[in-house]
C-alpha positions in Angstrom: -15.2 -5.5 26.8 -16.0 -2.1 25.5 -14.1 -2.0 22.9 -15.6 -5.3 21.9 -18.8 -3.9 22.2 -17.8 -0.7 19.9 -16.4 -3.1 17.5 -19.4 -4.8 17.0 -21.7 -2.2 16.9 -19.2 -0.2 14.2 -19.5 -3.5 12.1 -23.1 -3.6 12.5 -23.4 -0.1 10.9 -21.1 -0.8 8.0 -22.8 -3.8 7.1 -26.4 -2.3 7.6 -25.1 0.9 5.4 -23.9 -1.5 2.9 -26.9 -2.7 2.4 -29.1 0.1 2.1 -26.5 0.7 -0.9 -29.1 0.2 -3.4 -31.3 3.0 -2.1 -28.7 5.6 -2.1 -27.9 8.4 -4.9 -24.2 7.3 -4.8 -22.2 4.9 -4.9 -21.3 3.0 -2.1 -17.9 0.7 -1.2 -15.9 -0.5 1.8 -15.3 -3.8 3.5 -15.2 -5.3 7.2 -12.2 -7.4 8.0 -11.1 -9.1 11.4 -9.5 -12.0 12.9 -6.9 -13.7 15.4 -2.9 -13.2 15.2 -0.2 -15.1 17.4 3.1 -13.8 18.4 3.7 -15.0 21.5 2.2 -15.2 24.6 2.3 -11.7 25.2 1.7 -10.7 21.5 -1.7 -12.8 20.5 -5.1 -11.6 20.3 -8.2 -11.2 18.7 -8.5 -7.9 16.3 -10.6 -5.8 14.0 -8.3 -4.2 10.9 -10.4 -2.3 9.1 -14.3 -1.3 9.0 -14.5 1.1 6.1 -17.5 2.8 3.9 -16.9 4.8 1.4 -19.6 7.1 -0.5 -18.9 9.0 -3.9 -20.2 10.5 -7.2 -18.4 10.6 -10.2 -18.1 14.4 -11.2 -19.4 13.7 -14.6 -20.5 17.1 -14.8 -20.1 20.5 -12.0 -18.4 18.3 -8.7 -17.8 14.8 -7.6 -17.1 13.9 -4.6 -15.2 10.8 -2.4 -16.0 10.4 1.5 -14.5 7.6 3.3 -15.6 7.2 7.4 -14.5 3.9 9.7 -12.2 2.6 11.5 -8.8 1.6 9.7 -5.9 0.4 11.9 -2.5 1.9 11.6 0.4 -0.3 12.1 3.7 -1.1 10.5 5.6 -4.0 12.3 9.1 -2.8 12.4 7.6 0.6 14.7 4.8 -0.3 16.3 4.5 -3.9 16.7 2.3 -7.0 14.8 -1.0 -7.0 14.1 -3.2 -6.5 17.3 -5.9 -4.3 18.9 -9.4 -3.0 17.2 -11.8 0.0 17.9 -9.4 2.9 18.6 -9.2 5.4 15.5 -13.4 5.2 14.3 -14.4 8.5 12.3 -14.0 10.7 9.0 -10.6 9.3 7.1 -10.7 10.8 3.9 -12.8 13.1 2.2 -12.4 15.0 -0.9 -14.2 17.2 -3.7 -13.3 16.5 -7.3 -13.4 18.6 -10.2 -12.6 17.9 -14.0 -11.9 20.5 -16.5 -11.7 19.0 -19.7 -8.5 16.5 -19.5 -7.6 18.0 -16.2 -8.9 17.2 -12.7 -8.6 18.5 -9.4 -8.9 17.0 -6.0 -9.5 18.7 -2.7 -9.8 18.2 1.1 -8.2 15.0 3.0 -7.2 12.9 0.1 -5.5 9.7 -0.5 -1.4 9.4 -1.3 -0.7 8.3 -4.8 2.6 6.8 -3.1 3.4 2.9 -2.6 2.3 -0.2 -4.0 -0.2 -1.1 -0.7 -3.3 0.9 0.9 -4.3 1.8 3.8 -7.7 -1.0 4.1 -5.9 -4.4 4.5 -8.8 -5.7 2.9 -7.4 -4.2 -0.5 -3.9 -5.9 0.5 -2.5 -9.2 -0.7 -1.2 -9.8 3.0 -2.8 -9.3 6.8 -0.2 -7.3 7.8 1.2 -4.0 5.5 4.5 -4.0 4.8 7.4 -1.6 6.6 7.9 0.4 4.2 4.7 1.8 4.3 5.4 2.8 7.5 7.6 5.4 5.6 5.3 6.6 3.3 2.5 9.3 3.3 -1.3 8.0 3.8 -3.6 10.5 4.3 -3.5 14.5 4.3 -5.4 17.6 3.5 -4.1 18.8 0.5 -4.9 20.2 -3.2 -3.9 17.7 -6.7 -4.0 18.3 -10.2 -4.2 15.2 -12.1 -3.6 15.7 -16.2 -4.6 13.0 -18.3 -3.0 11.4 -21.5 -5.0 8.6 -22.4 -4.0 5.8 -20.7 -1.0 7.7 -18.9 -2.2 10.6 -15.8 0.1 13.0 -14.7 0.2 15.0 -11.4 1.0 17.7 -8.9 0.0 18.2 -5.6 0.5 20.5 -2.4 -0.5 19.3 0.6 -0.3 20.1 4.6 1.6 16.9 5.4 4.4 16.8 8.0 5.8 19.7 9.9 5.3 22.8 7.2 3.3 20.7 4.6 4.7 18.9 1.2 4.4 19.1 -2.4 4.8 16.0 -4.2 5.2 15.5 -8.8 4.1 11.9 -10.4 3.3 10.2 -13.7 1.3 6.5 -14.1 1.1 4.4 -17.2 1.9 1.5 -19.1 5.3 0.3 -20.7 4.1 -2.4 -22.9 2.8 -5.3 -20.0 4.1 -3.4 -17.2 2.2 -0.9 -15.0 4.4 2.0 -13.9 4.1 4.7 -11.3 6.9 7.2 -10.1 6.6 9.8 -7.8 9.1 12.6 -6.4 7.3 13.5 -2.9 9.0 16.7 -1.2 8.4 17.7 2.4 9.3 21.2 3.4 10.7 20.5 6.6 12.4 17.1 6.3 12.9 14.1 4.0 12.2 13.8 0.1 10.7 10.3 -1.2 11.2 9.1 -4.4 8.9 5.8 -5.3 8.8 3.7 -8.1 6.2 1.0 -8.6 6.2 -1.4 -11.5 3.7 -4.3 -11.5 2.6 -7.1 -14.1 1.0 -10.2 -14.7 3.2 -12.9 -16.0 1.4 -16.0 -17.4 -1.8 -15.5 -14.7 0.9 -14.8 -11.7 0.6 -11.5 -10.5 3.9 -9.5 -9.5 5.3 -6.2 -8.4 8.1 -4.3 -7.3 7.7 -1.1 -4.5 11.1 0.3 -4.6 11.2 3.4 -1.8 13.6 6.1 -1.6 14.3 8.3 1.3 16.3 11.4 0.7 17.5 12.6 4.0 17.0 16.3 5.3 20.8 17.0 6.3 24.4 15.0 6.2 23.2 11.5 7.8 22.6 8.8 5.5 19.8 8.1 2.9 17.2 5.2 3.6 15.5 2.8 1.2 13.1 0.2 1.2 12.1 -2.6 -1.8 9.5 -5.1 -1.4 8.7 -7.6 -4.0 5.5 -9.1 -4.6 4.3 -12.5 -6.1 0.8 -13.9 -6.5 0.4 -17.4 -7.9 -3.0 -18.3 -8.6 -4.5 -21.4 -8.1 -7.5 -22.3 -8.7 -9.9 -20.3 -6.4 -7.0 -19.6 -3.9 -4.3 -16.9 -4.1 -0.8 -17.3 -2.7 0.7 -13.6 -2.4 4.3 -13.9 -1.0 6.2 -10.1 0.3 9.6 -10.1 0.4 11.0 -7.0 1.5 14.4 -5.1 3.0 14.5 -1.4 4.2 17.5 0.6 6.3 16.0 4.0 7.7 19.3 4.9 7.4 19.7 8.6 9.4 16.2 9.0 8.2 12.7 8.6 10.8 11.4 7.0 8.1 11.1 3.0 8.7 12.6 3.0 12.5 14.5 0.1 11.7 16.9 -2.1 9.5 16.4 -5.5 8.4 13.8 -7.4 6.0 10.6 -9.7 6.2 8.6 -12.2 4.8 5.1 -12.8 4.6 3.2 -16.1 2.7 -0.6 -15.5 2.8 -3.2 -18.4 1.3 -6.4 -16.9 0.9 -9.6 -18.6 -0.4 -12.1 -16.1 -2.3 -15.7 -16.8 -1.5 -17.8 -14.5 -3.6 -17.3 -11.0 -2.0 -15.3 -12.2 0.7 -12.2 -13.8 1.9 -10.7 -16.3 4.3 -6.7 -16.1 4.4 -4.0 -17.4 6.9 -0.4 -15.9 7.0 3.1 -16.4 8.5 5.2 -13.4 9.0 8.5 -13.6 10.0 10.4 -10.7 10.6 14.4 -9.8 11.1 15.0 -6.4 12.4 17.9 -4.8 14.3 16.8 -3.0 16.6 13.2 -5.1 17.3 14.6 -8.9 17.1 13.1 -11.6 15.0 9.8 -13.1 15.3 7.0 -14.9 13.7 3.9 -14.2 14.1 0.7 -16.3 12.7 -2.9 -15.4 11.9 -6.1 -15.3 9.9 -8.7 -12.9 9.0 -11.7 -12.7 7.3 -13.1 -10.2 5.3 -15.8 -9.1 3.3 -16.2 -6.0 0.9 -18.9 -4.1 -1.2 
């Protein structure tokens, strides 16, 4: 009951900063977004994924700045379980200072990863539940990037204090004709390297996209990978995003598992908000198969 309680206070505030939005001398994002998920009788609940707001002023001249404070829930199915739960990680998630010098701009404090196709707010995710493979990619971590722009193509660098003795990570963005690209080459000091490739499109009003994950392991075991492919038909005013994907951790701690997934999520977009249904099933190793069902309902600003 007291989480319950928390939950709906935390939502209250959101929505009640959100709207004061208008008043403030920055601007001001985020997004609310709950619902109900079935597993089985011991894995089924009620749940709040994400309450987020996010503050920030574009550094158009002297220093910007991005702060982002809620609750976000941190899950990925194949190592800790579906979908499930609310209330327990509320407070600062992200927070950075930015500074451009001419073409070049540099970010520093907790700031986001530039690696993998999906985010950390489910609200900003084709599907309810994020995939594995983000599981095995890095979220967020204080750290220091320099981001060099081209245009229409950015290139960075970055050193951060992720994992055991910190990371330093290389990556370029841009655009090969139709087709959005961004690769990275993400280096921990202590343990695995990640190499991530992300191409995504639209074909003909269908929206697609490719995460292909690459997990270099630290001694003699084996390597890991993980693909998911992404697929979006649009109809009318409701989006059908299918994720197909297939990871091995291999001797990596990366993904915890082996197998692949599948997740079909209609969602009807009214105005600012959502209202989506998914099935998920899942066929893993080590954790079984299962298929799980839910909705969710979200609104951002």
């Amino acid at each position: 009951m007291k989480k319950a309680v928390v939950g709906s206070l935390t939502a209250a505030a959101l929505i009640s900063t959100a709207a004061l939005a208008g008043d403030l001398p920055v601007d001001v994002h985020g997004g609310v977004s709950a619902g109900y998920q079935y597993t089985d009788s011991d894995n089924e609940g009620f749940f709040v994924s994400n309450a987020l707001v996010e503050l920030s002023k574009e550094a158009k001249e002297g220093i910007g700045f991005t702060l982002g404070f809620g609750y976000l829930q941190s899950w990925t199915p194949a190592t800790t379980g579906l979908i499930g739960g609310s209330g327990e990680e509320f407070g600062l998630q992200y927070g950075y200072l930015t500074v451009p010098i001419g073409k070049l701009t540099i970010d520093a404090g907790v700031i986001p990863t530039l690696v993998g196709y999906e985010v950390a707010t489910t609200y900003a995710n084709p599907n309810i539940n994020i995939a594995t493979i983000w599981g095995g990619q890095p979220v967020y971590y204080g750290g220091l990037r320099a981001t060099y722009s081209l245009g229409d193509e950015n290139i960075w660098a970055e050193v951060n204090d992720d994992g055991a003795d910190g990371a330093w990570s290389i990556g370029a963005s841009g655009d090969l004709g139709t087709v959005n690209v961004v690769a990275s080459y993400y280096a921990y000091n202590i343990g695995r390297d990640i190499v991530d490739i992300i191409l995504s499109s639209s074909l003909g009003g269908i929206d697609v996209a490719l995460n292909f994950d690459y997990q270099i392991n630290d001694g003699d075991g084996d390597d890991g990978y993980g693909v998911a492919f992404y697929i979006i038909p649009k109809l009318g005013g409701i989006d059908i995003p299918i994720r197909i994907e297939s990871f091995d951790t291999g001797d990596t701690d990366a993904y915890g598992d082996k197998g692949w997934d599948i997740a079909i999520t209609p969602t009807l977009k009214l105005g600012n908000g959502y209202a989506r249904a998914e099935v998920f099933y899942t066929d893993y190793d080590v954790a079984g198969s299962d298929t799980q069902v839910a909705v969710e309902f979200g609104y951002t600003f």
